[in-house]
C-alpha positions in Angstrom: 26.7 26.4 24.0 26.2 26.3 20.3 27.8 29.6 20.0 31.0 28.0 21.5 31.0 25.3 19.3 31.4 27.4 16.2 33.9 29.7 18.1 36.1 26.7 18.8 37.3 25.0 16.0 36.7 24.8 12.0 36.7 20.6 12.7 33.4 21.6 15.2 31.8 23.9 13.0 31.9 20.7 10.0 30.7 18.1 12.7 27.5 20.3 13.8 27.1 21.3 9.9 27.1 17.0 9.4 24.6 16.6 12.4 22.5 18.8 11.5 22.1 17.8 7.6 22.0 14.1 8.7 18.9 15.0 11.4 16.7 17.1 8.6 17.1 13.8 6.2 16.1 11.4 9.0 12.9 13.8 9.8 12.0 14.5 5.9 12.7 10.7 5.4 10.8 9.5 8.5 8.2 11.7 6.9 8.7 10.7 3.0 7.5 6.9 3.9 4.4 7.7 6.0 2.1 5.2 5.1 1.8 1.5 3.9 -0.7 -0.7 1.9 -0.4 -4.5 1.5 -1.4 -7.8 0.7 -2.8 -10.3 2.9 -3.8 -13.3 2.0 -4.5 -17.1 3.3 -2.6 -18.4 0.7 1.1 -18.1 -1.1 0.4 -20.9 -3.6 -2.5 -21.2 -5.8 -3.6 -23.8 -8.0 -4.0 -22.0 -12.0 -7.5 -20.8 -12.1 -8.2 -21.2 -8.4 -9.8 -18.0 -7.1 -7.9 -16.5 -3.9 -9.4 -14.5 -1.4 -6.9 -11.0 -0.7 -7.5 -8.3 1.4 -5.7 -4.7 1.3 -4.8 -3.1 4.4 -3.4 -0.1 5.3 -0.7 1.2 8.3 -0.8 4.8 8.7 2.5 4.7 10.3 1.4 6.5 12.7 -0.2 9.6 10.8 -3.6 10.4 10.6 -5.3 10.2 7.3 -8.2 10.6 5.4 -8.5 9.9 2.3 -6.9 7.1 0.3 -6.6 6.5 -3.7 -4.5 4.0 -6.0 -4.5 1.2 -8.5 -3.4 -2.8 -7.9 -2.1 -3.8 -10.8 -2.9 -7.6 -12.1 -0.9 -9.6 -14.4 -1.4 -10.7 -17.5 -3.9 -14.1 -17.3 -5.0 -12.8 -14.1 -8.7 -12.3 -13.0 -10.7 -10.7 -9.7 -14.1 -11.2 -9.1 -15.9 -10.7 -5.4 -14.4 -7.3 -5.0 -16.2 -5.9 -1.3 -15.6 -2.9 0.8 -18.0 -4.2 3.7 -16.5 -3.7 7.5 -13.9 -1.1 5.2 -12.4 1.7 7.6 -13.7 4.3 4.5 -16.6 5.6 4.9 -17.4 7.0 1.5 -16.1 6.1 -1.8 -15.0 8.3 -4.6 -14.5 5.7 -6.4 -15.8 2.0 -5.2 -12.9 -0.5 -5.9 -13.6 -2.1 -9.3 -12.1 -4.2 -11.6 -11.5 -2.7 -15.1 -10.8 -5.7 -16.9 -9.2 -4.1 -20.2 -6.6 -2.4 -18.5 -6.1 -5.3 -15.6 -6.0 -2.4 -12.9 -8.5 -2.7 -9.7 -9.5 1.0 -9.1 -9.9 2.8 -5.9 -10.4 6.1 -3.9 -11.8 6.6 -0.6 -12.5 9.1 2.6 -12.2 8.7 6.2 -13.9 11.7 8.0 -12.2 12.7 11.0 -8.8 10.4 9.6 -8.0 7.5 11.1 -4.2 6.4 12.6 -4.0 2.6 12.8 -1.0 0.2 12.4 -3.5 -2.6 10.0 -7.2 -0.4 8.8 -8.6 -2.8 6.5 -10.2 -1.0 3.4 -11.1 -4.0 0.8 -11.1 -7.6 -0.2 -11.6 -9.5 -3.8 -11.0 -13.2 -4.8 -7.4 -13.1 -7.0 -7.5 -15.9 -10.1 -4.2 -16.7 -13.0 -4.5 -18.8 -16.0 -0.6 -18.7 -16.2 1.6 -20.7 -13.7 4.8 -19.6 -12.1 5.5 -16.7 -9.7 2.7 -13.5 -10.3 2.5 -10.2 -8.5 0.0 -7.8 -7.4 1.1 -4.5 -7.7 0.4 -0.9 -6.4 0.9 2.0 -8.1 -0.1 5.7 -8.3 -1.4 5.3 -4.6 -1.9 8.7 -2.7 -2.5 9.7 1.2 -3.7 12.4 2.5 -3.4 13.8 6.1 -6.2 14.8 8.1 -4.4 18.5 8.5 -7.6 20.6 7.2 -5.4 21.3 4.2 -5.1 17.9 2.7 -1.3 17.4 2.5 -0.2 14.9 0.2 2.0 12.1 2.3 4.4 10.3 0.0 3.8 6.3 1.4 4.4 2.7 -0.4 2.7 -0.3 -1.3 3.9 -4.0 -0.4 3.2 -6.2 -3.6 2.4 -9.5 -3.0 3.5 -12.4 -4.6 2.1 -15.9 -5.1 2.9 -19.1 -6.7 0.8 -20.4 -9.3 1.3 -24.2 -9.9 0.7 -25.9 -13.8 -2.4 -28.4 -12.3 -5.1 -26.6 -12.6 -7.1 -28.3 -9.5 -9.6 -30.0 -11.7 -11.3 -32.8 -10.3 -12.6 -35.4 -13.0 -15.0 -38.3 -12.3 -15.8 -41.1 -13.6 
């Protein structure tokens, strides 16, 4: 059948060409956005200085993977405290999530033995805190997947920053 379609006609010999391009973008884009982290949290509005409690989750998209590294950025004025990978879906750290407070960057890297394919895999939590109001982000970056294929193939995936609103009261309670 195929070989009568390029027998036929030049014009059926450009549509398969154009099928055929357009289905090996779909698969290696499918592919290219594999994975997601993200934000939850309780809260989208904070009081300045009020700690919030986040939690990073990931969806595999349906991939299995094992190991897990990246970097949430905080802003400037921003602080996390509480940071606690108890109940996380990685088993063993490479590198415990911490806060390095000079560069403003929470630090992680983690394995799964055996992978793991779920659509929300909880991996760690921390209590989020701005001196600064108006809108701030959390922000991935340099985040890294890899499959649970024996060979440890990279899988390109994103982060969803999250956003909150930090109002100018700073939820200070005074007595008299």
């Amino acid at each position: 059948m195929i070989y009568n379609i390029l027998q036929n006609t030049r014009r059926n010999k450009i549509i398969f060409l154009l099928l055929l391009v357009v289905g090996c973008w779909l698969l290696v884009y499918q592919r290219a956005q594999a994975y997601e982290l993200s934000v939850s949290s309780v809260k989208n509005e904070a009081d300045r200085g009020e700690y919030i409690p986040v939690s990073i989750y990931l969806d595999t998209k349906g991939e299995n993977i094992n190991a897990i590294e990246g970097e949430i950025s905080i802003p400037d004025g921003g602080s996390v405290s509480e940071l606690n990978d108890a109940n996380s879906a990685i088993s063993f750290w490479l590198e415990k999530p911490n806060f390095n407070e000079k560069n403003n960057i929470v630090y992680f890297s983690g394995v799964i033995p055996g992978g793991f394919i779920s659509d929300k895999i909880f991996l760690f939590s921390f209590n989020f805190s701005q001196n600064k109001s108006g809108k701030t982000s959390l922000i991935f970056k340099n985040i890294q997947a890899f499959l649970n294929d024996g060979s440890g193939t990279v899988v390109k995936g994103s982060g969803k920053n999250f956003s909150i609103n930090i109002s100018r009261i700073s939820g200070v309670v005074v007595t008299q």
